[in-house]
C-alpha positions as CSV (number, residue, x, y, z in Angstrom):
1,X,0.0,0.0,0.0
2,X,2.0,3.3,-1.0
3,X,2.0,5.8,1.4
4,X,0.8,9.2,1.4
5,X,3.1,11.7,1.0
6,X,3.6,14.6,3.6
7,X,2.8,17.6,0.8
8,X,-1.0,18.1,0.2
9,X,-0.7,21.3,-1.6
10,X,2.8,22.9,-2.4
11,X,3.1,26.7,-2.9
12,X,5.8,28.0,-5.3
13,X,8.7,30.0,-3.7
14,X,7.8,33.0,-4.3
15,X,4.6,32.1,-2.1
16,X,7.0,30.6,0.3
17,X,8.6,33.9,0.8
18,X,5.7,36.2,1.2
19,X,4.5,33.6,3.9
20,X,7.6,34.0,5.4
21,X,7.9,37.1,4.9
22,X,4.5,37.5,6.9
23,X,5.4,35.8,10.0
24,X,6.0,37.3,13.2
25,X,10.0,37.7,13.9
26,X,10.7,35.4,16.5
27,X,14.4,35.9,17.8
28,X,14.6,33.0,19.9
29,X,12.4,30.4,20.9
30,X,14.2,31.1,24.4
31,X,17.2,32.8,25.9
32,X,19.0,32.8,29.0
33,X,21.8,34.8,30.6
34,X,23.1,31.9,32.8
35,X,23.7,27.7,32.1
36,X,22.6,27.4,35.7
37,X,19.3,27.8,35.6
38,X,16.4,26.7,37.6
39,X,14.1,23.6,36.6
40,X,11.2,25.8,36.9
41,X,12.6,28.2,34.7
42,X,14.0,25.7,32.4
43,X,10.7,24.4,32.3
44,X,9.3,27.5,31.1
45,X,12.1,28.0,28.4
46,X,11.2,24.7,26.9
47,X,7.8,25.1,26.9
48,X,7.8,28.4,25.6
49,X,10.3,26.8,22.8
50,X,7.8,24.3,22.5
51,X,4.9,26.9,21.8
52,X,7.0,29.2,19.3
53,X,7.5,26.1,17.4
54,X,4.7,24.5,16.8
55,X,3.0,28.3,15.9
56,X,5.7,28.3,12.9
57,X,4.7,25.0,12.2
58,X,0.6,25.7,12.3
59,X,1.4,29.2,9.7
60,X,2.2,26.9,7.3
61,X,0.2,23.8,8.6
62,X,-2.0,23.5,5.3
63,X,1.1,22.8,3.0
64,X,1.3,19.6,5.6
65,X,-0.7,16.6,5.7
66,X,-2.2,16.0,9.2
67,X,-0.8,12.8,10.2
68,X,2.6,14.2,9.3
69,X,1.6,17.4,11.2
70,X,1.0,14.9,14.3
71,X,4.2,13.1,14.1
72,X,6.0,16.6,14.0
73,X,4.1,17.8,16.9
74,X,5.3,14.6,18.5
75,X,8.8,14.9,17.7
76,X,9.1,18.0,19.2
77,X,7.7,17.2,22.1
78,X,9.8,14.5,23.1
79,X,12.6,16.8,21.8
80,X,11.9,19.4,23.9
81,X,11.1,16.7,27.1
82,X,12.0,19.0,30.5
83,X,12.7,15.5,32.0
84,X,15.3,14.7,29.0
85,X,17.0,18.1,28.7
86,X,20.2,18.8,29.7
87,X,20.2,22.2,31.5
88,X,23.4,23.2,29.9
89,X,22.3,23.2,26.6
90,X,20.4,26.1,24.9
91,X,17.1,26.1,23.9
92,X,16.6,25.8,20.1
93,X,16.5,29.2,18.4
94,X,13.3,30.2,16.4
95,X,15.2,30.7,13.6
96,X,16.7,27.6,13.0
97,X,13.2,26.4,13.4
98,X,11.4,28.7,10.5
99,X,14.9,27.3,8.2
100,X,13.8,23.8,9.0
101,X,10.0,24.6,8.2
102,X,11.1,26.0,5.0
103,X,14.0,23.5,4.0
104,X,10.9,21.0,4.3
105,X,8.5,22.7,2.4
106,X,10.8,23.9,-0.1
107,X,12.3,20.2,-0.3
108,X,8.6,18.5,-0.8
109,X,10.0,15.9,1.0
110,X,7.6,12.9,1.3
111,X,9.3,11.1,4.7
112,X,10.1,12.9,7.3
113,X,13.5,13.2,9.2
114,X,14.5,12.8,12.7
115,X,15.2,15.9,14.5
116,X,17.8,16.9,17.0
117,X,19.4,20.5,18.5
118,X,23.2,20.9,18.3
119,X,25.0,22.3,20.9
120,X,24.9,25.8,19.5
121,X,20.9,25.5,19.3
122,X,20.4,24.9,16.2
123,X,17.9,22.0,14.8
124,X,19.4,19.5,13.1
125,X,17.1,16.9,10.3
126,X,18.5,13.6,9.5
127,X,17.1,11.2,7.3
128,X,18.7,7.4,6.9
129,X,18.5,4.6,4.9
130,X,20.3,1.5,5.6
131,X,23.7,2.8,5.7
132,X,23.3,6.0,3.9
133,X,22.9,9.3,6.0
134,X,21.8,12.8,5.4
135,X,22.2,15.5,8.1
136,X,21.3,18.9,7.7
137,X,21.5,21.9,9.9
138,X,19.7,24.4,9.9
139,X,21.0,28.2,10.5
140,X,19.1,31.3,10.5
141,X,18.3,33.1,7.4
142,X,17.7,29.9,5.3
143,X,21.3,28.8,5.6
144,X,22.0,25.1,6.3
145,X,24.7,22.8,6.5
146,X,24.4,19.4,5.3
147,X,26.7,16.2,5.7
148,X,25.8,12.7,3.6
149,X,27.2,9.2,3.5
150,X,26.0,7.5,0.3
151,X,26.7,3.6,-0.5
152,X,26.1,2.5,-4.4
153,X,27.9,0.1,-6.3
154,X,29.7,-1.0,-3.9
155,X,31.4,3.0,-3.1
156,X,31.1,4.9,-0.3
157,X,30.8,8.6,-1.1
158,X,30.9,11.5,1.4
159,X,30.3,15.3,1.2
160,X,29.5,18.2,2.8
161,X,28.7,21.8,1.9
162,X,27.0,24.6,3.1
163,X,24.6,27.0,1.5
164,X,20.8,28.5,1.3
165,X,17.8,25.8,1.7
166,X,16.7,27.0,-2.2
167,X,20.2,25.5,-3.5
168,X,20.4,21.8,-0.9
169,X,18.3,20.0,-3.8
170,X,20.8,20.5,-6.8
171,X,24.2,20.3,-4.3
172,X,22.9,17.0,-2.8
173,X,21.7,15.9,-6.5
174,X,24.4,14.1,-7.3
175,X,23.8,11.7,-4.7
176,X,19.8,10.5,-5.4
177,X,18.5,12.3,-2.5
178,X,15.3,10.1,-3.5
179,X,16.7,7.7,-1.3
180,X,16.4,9.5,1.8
181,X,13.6,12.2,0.8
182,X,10.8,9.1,-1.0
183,X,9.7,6.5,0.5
184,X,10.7,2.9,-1.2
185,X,12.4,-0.1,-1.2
186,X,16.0,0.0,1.1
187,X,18.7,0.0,-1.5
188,X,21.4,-2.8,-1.1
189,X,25.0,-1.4,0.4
């Protein structure tokens, strides 16, 4: 049974931008001046993350199909679990989130990746198949920096780069980002 992919309805960039464009200016989904904070006010930096992020999320929810709107909403839950969270790393910036929106909606990416935060706070996508990886991290102002293992014919290639979100398609094309961005059969190493 071939699964649904997670764009219903996907806008052009030019859209893309003016949508952007639109949103509120969120500097950080959280800040602090100290790495030794209080749980309670960890708590509320997390949550407060958790809110900003799932707001950039909804502006552009329609583009989205639901369950793959649920299985975000998930995912940064647990990512942003109080009881998980080390205090002395940062809360994810709001503008690493609004590059990861984009990336994804600019991408049309039918499966989705698994998220982390870097140590700077930046979110961090990674899709894998069998043994080949694609991590991307995303910066503010649309800038990401991607790193990819990919196994065929019996090679290994690595690469890495950094650039906008409008160019990741064609400097990852090279590689058949279909493997990691479609859903399908896992290719042999």
């Amino acid at each position: 049974m071939p699964r649904s992919p997670m764009v219903t309805s996907m806008p052009s960039n030019a859209s893309l931008d003016a949508m952007f464009a639109n949103m509120r200016d969120y500097r950080s989904l959280a800040s602090r001046s100290s790495t030794n904070v209080q749980a309670a006010d960890l708590g509320l930096e997390l949550s407060n993350a958790r809110a900003t992020f799932k707001l950039l999320v909804s502006q552009v929810s329609m583009h989205l199909g639901i369950a793959w709107l649920h299985k975000l909403f998930s995912q940064i839950d647990s990512l942003l679990d109080l009881e998980e969270w080390d205090p002395r790393d940062p809360p994810p910036k709001a503008e690493t989130a609004r590059t990861f929106i984009r990336m994804l909606l600019v991408l049309k990416v039918a499966r989705k990746p698994g998220l982390g935060i870097s140590n700077s706070g930046n979110l961090i996508a990674a899709w894998t198949t069998g043994p080949n990886r694609l991590t991307v991290e995303c910066f503010p102002n649309d800038r990401v920096r991607w790193v990819l293992t990919r196994h065929q014919n019996s090679e290994v290639e690595r690469a890495a780069g950094e650039g906008k979100i409008d160019r990741l398609k064609s400097f990852i094309a090279p590689y058949d980002p279909s493997v990691w961005f479609e859903y399908g059969e896992q290719l042999p190493a």
